[in-house]
Rosetta silent file (secondary structure, phi, psi, omega in degrees, C-alpha in Angstrom):
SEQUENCE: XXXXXXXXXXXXXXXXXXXXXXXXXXXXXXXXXXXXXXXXXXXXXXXXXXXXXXXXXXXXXXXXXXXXXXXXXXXXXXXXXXXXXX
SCORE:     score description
SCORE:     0.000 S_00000001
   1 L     0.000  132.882  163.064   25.632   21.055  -14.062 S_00000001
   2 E  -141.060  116.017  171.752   23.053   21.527  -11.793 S_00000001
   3 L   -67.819  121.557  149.275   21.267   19.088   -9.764 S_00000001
   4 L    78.622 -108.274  150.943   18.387   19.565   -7.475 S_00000001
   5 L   -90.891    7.499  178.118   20.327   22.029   -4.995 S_00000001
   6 E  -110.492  119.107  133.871   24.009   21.659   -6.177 S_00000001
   7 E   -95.653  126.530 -145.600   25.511   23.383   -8.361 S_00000001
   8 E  -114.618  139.192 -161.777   28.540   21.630   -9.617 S_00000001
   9 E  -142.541  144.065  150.903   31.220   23.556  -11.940 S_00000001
  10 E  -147.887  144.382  177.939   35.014   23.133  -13.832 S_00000001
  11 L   -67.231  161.923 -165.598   36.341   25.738  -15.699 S_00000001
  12 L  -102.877  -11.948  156.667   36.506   24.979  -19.408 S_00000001
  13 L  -131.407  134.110  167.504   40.202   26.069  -20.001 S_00000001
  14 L   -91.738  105.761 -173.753   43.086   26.300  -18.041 S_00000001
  15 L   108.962  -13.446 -151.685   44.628   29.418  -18.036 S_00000001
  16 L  -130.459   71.348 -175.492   43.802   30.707  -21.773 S_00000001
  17 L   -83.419  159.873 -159.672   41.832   33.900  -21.336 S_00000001
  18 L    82.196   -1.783  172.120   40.842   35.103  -24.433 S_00000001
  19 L   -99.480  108.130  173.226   39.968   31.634  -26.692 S_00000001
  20 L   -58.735  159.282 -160.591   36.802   32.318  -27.844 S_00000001
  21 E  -165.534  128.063  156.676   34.804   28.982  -26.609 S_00000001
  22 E   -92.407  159.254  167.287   30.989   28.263  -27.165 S_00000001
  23 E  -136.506  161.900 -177.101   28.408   26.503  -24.683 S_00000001
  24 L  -116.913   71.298 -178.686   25.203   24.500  -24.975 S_00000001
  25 L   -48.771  114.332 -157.024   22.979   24.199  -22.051 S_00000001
  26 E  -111.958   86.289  172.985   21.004   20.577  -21.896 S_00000001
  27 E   -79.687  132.361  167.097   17.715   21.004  -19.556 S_00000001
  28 L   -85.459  -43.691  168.365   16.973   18.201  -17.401 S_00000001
  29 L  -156.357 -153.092 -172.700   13.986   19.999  -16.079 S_00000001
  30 L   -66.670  -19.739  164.132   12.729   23.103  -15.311 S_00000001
  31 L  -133.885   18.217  155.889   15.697   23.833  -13.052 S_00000001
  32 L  -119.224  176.077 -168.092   17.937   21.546  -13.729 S_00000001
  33 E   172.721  169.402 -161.328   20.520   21.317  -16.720 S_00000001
  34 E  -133.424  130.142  149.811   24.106   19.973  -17.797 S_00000001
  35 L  -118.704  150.807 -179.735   26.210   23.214  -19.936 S_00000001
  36 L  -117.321  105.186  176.359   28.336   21.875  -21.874 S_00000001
  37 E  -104.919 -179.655 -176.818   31.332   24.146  -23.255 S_00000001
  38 E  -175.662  134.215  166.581   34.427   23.624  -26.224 S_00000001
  39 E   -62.784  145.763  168.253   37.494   25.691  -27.125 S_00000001
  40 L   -94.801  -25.078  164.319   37.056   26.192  -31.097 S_00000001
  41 L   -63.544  -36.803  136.775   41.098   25.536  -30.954 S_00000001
  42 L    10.405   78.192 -176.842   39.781   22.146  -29.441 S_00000001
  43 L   -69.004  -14.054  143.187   41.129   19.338  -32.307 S_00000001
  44 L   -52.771  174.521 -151.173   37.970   17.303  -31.140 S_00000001
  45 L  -134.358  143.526 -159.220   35.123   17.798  -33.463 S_00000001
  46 L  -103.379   16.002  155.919   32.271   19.574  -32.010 S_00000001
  47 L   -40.643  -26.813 -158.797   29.999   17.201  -34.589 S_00000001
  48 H  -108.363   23.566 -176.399   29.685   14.623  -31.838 S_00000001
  49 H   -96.567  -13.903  177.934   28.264   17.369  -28.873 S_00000001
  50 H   -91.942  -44.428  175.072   24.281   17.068  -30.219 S_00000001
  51 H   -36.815  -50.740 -178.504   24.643   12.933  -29.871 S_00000001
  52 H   -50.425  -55.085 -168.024   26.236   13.976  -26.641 S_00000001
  53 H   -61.944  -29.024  161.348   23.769   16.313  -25.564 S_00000001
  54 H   -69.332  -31.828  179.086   20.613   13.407  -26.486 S_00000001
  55 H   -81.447  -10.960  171.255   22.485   10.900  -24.384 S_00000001
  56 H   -86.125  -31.310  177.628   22.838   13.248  -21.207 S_00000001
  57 H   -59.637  -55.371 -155.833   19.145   14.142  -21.526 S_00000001
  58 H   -81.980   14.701  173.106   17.478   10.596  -22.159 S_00000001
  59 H  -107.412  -78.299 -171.140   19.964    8.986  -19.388 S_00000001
  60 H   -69.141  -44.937  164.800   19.810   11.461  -16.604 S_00000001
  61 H   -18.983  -69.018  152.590   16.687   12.770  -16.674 S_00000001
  62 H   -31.519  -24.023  174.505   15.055    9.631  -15.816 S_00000001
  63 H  -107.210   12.250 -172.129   17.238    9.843  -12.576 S_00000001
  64 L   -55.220  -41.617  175.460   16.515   12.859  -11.849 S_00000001
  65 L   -52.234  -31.496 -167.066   14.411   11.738   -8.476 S_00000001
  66 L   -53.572  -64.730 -132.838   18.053   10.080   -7.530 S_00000001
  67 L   -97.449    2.968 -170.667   19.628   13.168   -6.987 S_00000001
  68 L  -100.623  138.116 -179.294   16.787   15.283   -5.145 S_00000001
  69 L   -91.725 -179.096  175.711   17.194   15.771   -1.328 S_00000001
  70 L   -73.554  -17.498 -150.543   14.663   16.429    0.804 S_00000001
  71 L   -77.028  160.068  170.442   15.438   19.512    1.635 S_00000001
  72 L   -67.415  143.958 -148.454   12.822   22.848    0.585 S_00000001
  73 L   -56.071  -65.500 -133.293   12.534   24.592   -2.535 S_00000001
  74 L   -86.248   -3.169 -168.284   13.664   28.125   -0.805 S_00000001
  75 L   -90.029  150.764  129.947   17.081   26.337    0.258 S_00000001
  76 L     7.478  140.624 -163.646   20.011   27.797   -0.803 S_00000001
  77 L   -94.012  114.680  163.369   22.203   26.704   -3.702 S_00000001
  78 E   -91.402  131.026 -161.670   24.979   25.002   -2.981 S_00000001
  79 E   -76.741  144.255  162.154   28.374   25.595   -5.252 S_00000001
  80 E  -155.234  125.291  173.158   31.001   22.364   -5.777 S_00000001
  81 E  -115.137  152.132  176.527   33.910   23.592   -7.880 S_00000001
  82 E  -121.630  170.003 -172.508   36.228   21.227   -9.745 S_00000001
  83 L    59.834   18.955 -167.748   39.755   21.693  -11.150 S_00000001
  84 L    61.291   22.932  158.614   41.038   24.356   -9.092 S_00000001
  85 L   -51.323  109.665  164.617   38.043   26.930  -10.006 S_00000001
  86 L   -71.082    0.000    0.000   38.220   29.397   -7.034 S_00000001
């Protein structure tokens, strides 16, 4: 996901190189966006990821102002990994 100047990340398997996996990218604006990935071995049903993906737009998106610093266009991205992503 990335807000404003954060980009925020967790890997989508652990450990299972090689499982083919698709992703869906949800833009919040012109530079911001939620991806969303799933394992196809995954016993969830990937029927429920376009409801998902209209409730992450029409929620955050409206907050979008929340999450923007102050800081200038030209700054730097900053990275936050989750899940032991190096």
């Amino acid at each position: 996901m990335r807000l404003d100047h954060t980009f925020y990340e967790e890997p989508l398997s652990t450990g299972h190189l090689g499982v083919a996996t698709w992703t869906l990218r949800v833009p919040l604006s012109q530079n911001e966006f939620i991806k969303v990935g799933h394992d196809f071995r995954n016993p969830v049903s990937p029927m429920v990821v376009a409801p998902l993906a209209d409730v992450l737009r029409r929620t955050l998106e409206p907050k979008l102002r929340t999450f923007h610093s102050r800081i200038g266009d030209d700054a730097p991205l900053r990275v936050v990994k989750y899940g032991g992503a190096s």
